[in-house]
N, CA, C and O of each residue as an XYZ file, in Angstrom:
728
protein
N     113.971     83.489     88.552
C     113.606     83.788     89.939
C     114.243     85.116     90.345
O     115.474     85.110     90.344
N     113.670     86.192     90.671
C     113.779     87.104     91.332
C     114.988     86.827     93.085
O     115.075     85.897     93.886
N     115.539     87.906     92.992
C     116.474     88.201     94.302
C     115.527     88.984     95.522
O     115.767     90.176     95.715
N     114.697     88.465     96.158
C     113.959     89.749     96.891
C     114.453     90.467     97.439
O     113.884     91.538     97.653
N     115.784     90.216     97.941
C     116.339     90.807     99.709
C     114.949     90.676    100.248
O     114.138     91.399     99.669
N     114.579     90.098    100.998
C     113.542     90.247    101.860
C     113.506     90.945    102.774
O     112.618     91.781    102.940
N     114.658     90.709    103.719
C     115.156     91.210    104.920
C     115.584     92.539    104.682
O     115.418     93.177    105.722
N     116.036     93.207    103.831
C     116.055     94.388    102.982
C     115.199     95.020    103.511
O     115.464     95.854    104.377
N     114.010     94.768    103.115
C     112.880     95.611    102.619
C     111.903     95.617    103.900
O     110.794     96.118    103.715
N     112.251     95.023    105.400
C     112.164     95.318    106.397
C     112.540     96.860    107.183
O     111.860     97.486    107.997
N     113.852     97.175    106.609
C     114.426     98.021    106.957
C     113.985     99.041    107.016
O     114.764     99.866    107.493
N     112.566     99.597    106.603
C     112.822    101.044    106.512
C     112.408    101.392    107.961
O     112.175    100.697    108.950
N     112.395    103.529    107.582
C     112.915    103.850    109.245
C     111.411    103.766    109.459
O     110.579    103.757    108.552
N     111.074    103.683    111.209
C     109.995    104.040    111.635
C     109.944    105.026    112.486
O     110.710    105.198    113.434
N     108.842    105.843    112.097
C     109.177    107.321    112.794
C     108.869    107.121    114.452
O     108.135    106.178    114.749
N     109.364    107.909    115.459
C     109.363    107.718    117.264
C     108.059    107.639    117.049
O     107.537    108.022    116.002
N     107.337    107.060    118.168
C     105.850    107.020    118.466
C     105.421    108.210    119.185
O     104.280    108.670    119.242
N     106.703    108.738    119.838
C     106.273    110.206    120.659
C     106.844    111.461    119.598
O     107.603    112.258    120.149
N     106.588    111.678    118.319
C     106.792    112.572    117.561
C     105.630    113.227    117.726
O     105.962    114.410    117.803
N     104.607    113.162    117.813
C     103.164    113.926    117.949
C     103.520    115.176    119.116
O     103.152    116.348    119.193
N     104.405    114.335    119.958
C     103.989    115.385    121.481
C     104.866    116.414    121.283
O     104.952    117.396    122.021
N     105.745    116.145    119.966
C     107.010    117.392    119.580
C     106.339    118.423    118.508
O     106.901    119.498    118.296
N     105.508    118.188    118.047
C     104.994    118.739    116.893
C     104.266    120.134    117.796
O     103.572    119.923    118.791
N     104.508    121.356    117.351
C     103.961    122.773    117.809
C     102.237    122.337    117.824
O     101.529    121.772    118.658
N     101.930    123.034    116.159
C     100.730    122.922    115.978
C     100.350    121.890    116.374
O     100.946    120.901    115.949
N      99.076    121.662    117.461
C      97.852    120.705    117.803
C      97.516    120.155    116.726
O      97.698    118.948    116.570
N      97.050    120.806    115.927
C      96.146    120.440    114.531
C      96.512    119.661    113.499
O      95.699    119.171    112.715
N      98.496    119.406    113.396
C      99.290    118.413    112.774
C      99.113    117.154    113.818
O      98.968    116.187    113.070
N      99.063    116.760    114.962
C      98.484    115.808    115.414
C      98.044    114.368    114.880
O      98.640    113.326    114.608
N      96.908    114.740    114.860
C      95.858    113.663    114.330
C      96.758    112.712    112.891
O      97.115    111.535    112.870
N      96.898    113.796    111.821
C      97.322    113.464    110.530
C      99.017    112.423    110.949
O      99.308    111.274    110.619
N      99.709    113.312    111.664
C     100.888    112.807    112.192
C     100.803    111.699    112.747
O     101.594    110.884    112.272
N     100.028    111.233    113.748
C      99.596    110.011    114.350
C      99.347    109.209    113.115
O     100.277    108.512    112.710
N      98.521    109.213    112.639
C      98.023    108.572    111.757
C      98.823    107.795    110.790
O      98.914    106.587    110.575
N      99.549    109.162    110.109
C     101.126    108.434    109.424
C     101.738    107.220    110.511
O     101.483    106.089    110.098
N     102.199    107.240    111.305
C     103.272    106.624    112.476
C     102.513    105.350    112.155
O     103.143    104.416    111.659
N     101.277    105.236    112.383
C     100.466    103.732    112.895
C     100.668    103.046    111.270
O     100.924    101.865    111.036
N     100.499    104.000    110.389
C     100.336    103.177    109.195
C     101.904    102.739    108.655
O     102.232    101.615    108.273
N     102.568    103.669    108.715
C     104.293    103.132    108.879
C     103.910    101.375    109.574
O     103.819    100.263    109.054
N     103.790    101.834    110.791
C     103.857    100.187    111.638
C     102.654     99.188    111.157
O     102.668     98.029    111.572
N     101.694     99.598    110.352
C     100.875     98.411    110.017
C     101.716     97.847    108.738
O     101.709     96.642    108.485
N     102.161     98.424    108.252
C     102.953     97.972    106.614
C     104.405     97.295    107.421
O     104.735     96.227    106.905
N     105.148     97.663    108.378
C     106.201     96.800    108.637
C     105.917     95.269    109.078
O     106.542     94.261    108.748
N     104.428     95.434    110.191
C     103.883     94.632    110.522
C     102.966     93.775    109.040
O     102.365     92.849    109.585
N     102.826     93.753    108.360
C     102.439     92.920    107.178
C     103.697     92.628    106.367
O     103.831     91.573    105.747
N     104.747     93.735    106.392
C     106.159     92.606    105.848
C     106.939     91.295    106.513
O     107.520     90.335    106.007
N     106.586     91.854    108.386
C     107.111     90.817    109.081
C     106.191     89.604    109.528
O     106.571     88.803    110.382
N     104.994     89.521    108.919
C     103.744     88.285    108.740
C     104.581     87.232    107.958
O     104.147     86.177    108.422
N     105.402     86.952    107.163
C     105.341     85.857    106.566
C     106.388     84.838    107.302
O     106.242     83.624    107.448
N     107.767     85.868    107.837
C     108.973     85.465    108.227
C     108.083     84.955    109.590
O     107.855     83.751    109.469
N     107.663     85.362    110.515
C     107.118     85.452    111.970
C     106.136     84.156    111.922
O     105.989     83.490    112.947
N     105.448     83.797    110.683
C     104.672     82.770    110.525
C     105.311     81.182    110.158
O     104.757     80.125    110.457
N     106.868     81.355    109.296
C     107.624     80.320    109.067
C     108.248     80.161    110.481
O     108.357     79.013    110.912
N     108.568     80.957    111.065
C     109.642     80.756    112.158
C     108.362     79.776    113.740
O     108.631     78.853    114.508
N     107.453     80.366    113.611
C     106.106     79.495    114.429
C     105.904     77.987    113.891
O     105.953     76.893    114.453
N     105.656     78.394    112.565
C     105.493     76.454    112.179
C     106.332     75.906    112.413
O     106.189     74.730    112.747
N     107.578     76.475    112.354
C     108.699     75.821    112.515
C     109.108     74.994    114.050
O     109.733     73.955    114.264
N     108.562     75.801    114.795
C     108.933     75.677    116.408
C     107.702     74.636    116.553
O     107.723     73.461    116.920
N     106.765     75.345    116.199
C     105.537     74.162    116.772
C     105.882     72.373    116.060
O     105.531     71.338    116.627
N     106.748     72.460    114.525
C     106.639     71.124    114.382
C     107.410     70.046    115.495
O     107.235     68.970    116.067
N     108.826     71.661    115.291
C     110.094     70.890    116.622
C     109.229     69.944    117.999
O     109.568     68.906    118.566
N     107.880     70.931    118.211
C     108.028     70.519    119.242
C     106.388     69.257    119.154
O     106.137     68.370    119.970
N     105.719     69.556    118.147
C     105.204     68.301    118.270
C     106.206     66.702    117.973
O     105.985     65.563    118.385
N     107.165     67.160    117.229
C     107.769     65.973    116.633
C     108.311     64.932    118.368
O     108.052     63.778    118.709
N     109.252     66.234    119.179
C     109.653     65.583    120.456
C     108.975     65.279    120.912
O     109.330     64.462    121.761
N     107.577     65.532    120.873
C     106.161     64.823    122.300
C     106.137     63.664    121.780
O     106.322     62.623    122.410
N     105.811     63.785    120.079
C     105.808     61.976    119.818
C     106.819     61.293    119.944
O     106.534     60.095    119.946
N     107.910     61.500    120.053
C     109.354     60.777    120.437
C     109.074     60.389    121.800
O     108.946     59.201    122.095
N     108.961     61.404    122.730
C     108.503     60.960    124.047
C     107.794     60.527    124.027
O     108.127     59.741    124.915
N     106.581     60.126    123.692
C     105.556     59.388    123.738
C     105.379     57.389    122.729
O     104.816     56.310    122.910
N     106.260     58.035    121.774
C     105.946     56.454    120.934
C     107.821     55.733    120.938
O     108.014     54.519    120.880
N     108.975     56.747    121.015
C     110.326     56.782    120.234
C     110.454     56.640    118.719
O     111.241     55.874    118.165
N     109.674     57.386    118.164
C     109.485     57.466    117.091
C     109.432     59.011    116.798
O     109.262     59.684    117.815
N     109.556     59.802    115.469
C     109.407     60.885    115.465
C     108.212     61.364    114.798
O     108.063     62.563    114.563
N     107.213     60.345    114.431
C     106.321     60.594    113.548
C     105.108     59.192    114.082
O     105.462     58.028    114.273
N     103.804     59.675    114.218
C     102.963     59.095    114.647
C     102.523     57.976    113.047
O     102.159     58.262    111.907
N     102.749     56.932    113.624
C     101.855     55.573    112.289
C     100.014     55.856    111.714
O      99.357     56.889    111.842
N      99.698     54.875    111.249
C      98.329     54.988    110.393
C      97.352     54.814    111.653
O      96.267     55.382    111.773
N      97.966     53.873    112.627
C      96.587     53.492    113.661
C      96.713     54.821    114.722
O      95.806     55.487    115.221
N      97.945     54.926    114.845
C      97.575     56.054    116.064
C      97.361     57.185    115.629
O      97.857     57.966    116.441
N      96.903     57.729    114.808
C      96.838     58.955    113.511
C      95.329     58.822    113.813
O      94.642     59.807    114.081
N      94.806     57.474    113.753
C      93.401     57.287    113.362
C      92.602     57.493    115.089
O      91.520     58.026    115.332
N      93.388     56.991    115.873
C      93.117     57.197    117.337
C      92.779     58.748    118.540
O      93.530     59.516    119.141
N      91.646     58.649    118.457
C      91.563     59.779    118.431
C      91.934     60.268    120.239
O      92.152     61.377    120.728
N      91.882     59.036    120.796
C      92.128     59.399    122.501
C      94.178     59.307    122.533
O      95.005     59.847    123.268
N      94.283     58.523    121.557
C      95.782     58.950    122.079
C      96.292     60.548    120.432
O      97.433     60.943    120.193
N      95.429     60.861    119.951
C      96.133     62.016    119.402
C      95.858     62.819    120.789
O      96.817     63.335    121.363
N      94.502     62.926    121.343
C      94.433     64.089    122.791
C      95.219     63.605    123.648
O      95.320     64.384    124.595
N      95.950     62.507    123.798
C      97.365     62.729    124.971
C      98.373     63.096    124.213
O      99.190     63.770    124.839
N      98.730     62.851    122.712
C      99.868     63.567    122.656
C      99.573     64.941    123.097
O     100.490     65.600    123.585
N      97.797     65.701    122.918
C      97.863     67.083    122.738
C      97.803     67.523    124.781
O      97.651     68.574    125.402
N      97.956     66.490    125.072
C      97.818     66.950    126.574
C      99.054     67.374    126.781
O      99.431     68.387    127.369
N      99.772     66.389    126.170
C     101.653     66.073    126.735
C     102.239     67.267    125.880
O     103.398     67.378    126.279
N     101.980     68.342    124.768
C     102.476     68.670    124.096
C     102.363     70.167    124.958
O     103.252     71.017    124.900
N     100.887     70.348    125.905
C     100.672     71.199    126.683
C     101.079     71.321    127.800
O     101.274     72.411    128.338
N     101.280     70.148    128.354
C     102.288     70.178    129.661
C     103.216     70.661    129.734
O     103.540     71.440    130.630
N     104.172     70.168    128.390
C     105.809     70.671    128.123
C     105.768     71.922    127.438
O     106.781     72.531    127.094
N     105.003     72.173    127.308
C     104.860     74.085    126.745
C     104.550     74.836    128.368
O     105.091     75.860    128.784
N     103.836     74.246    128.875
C     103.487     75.211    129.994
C     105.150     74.717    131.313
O     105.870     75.505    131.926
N     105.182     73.746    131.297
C     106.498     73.532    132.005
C     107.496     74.343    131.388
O     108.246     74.879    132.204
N     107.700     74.561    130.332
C     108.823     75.419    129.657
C     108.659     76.567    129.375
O     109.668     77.089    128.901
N     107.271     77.592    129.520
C     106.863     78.512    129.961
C     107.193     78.689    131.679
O     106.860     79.810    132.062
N     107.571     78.122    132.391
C     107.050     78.152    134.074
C     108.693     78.615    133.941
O     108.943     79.793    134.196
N     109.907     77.638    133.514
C     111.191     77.896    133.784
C     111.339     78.777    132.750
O     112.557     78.625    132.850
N     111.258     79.414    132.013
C     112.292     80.181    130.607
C     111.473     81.407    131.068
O     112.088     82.407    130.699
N     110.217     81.783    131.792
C     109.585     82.966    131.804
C     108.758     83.914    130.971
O     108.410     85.054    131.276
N     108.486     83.188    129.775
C     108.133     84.116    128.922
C     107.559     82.825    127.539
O     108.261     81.814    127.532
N     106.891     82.839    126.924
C     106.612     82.201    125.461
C     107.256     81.930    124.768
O     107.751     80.836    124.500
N     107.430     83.455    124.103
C     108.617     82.989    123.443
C     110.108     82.572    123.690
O     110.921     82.158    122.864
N     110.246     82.762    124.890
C     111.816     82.493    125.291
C     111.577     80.800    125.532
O     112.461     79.992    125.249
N     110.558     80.491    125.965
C     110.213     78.896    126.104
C     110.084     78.320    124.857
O     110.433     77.142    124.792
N     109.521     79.039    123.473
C     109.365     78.097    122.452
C     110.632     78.397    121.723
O     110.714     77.683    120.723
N     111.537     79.112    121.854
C     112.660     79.556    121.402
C     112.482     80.120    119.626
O     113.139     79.738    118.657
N     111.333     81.162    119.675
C     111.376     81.852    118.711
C     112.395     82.743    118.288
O     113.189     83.177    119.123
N     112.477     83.098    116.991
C     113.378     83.953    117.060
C     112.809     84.575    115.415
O     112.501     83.651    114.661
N     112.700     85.535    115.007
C     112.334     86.631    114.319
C     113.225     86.149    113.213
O     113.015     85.331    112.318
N     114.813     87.245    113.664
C     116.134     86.713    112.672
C     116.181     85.336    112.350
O     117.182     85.180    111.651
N     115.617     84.303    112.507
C     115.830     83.079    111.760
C     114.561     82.779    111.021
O     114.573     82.100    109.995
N     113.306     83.356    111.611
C     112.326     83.125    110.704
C     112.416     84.049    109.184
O     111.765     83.842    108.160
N     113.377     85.041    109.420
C     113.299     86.221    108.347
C     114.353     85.558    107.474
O     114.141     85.610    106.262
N     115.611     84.857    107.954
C     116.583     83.649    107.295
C     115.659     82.216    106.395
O     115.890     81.673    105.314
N     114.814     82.036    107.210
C     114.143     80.648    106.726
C     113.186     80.891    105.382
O     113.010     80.327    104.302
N     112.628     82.163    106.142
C     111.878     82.918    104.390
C     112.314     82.581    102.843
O     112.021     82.004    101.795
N     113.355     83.499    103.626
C     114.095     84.147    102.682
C     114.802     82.913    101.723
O     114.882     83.051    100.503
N     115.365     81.542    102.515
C     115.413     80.582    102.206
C     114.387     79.914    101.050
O     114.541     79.530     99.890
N     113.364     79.975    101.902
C     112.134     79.422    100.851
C     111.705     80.205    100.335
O     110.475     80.169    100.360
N     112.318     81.367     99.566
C     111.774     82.056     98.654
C     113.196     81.466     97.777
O     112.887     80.880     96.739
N     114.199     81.519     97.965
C     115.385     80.728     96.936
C     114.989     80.052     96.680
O     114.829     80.265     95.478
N     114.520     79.007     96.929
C     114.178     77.275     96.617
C     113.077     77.212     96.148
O     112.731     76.170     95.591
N     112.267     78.238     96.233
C     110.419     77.905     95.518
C     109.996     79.327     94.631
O     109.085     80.132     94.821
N     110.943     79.275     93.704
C     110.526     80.087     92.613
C     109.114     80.716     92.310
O     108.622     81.798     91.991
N     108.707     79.291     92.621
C     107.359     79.469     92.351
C     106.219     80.688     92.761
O     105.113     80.882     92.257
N     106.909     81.438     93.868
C     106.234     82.032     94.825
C     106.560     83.597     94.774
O     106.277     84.562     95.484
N     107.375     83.368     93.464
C     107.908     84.993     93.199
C     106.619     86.044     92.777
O     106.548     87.266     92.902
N     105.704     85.133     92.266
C     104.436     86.100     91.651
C     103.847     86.613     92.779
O     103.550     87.807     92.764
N     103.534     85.706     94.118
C     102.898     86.045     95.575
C     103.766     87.463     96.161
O     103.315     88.595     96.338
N     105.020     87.002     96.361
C     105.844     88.087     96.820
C     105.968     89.235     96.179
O     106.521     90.216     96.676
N     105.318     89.193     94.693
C     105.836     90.703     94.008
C     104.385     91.686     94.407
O     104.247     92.875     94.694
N     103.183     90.239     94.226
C     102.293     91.151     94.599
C     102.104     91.579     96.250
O     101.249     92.407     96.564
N     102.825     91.051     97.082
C     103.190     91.539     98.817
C     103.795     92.669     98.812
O     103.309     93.704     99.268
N     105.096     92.546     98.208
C     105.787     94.002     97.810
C     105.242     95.340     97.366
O     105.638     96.417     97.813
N     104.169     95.165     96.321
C     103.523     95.629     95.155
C     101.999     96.326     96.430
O     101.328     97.356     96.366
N     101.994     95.504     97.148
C     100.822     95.710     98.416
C     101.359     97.116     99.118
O     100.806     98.208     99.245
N     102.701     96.621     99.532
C     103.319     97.550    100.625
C     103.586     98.712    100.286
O     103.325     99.642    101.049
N     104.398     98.998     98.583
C     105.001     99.862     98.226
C     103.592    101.029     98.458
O     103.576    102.125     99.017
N     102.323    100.136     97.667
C     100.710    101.324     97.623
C     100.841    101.635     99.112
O     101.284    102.747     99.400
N     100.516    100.807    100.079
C     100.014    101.294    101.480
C     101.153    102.619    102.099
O     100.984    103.541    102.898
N     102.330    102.160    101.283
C     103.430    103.355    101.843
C     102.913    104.626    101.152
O     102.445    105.653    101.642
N     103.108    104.305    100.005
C     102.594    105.696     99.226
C     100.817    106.277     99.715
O     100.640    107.477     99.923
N     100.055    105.626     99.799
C      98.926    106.111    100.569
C      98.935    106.745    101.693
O      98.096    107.552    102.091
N     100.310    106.225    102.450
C     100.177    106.596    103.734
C     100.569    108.146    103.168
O      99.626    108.894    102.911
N     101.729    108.551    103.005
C     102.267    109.607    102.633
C     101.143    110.766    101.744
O     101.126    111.968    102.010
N     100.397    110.225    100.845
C      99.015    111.199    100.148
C      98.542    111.871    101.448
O      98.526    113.056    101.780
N      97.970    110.173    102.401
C      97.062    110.928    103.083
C      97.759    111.668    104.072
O      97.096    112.534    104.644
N      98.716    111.552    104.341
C      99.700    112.926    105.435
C     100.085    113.990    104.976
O     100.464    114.971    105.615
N      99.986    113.814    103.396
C     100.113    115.101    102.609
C      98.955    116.010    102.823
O      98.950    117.200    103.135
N      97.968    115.184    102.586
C      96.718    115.742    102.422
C      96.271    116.413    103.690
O      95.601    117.445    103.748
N      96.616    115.870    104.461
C      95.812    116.057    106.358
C      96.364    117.483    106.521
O      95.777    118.559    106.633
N      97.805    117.134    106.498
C      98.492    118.392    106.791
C      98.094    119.648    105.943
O      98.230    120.748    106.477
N      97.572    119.563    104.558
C      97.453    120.970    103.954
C      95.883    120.911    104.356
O      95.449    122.011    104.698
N      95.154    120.089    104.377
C      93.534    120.520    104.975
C      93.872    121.240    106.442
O      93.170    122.196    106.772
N      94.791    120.852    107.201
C      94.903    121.314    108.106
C      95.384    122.701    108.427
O      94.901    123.505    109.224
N      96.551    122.830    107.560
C      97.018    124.201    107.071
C      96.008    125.245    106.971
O      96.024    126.305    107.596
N      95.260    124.918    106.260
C      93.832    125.882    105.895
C      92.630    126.162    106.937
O      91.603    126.775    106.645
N      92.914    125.640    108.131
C      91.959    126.188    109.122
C      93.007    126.740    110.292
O      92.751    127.129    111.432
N      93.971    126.658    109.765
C      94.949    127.888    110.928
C      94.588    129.172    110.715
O      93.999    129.293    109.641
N      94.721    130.242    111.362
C      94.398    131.317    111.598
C      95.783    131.929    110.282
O      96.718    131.185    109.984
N      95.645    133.182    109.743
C      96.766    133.771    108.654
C      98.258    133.892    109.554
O      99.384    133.760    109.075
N      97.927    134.167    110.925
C      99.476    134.475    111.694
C     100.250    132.905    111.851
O     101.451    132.754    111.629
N      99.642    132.169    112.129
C     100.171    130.631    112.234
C     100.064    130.024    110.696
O     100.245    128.809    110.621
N      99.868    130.525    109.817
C     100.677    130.011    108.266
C     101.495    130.725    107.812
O     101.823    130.412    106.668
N     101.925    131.476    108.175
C     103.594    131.686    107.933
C     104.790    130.932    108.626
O     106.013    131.064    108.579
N     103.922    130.077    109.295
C     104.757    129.119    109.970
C     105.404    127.954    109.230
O     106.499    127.405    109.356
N     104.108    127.708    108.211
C     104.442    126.699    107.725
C     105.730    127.001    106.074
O     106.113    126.277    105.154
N     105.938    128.195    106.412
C     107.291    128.665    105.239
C     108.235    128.824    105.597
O     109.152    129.467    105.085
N     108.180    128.008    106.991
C     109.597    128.240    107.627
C     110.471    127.012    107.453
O     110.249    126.184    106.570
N     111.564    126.907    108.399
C     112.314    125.448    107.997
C     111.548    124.679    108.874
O     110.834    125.143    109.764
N     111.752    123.134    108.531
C     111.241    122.368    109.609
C     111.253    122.387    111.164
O     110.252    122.014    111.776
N     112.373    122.818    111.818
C     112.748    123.237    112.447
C     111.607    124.241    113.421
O     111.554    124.293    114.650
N     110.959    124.804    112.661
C     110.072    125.682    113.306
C     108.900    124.938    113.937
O     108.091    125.475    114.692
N     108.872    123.540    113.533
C     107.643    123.050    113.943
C     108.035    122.222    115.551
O     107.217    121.940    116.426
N     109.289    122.008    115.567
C     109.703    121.093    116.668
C     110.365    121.940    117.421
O     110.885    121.558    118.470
């Protein structure tokens, strides 16, 4: 079994969203934007799996307490499983106490008591314990590392297509230090 660091590989930087409005040339723009969003679609597909354990997780918490409140039991039997008017009151009662705990906590997630850092803990967990799942994760990794490197071609690329429809006095710009552009 592989070590992923999972939480690791969250880390990288994401560039300001207002870097565009610092950039001189207009014409780096577009390409620049473009990079930024794809940075955040690849962080946003690393933080899909953790964000998805940490939801099941909350939603079981909280179906398990409706059926406690509802039967004192933590788990619904064969007949009421099969019942289809009392599964729609547990699902009434399960909506009440979500929207009551939405009304006081102010917010969703502060009512379902999500939390990111424990779903990215719980992962990471069940990636220790289920070996099995190392082939899924290498090819997730193996996903991200391409979409990073794509991103970077195509910002390579934008920027020198772009280079080439500047006028000759505004490409000597681009032999300067970085510095010259901000």
């Amino acid at each position: 079994m592989a070590d992923w660091l999972y939480e690791e590989a969250g880390n990288i930087i994401r560039p300001d969203r207002q870097l565009c409005d610092e950039i001189k040339a207009e014409l780096l723009h577009v390409p620049a934007q473009a990079f930024i969003e794809n940075v955040g679609r690849i962080r946003a597909f690393w933080a899909l799996y953790p964000h998805v354990v940490d939801l099941a997780s909350i939603n079981v918490r909280h179906m398990v307490q409706t059926v406690y409140a509802l039967t004192g039991r933590p788990f619904l039997n064969e007949q009421e499983m099969a019942d289809a008017q009392f599964l729609q009151s547990v699902t009434d009662e399960a909506n009440r106490r979500i929207t009551e705990r939405v009304k006081t906590a102010g917010s969703i997630e502060a009512a379902a008591g999500y939390s990111f850092a424990r779903g990215l803990r719980g992962f990471g967990e069940l990636l220790r314990l289920n070996p099995g799942m190392d082939e899924a994760i290498s090819a997730t990794f193996s996903a991200q590392v391409t979409s990073a490197w794509t991103a970077v071609e195509t910002l390579a690329s934008d920027l020198w297509g772009g280079s080439d429809k500047l006028p000759p006095s505004d490409t000597r710009i681009l032999a300067r230090s970085p510095e010259a552009y901000f």
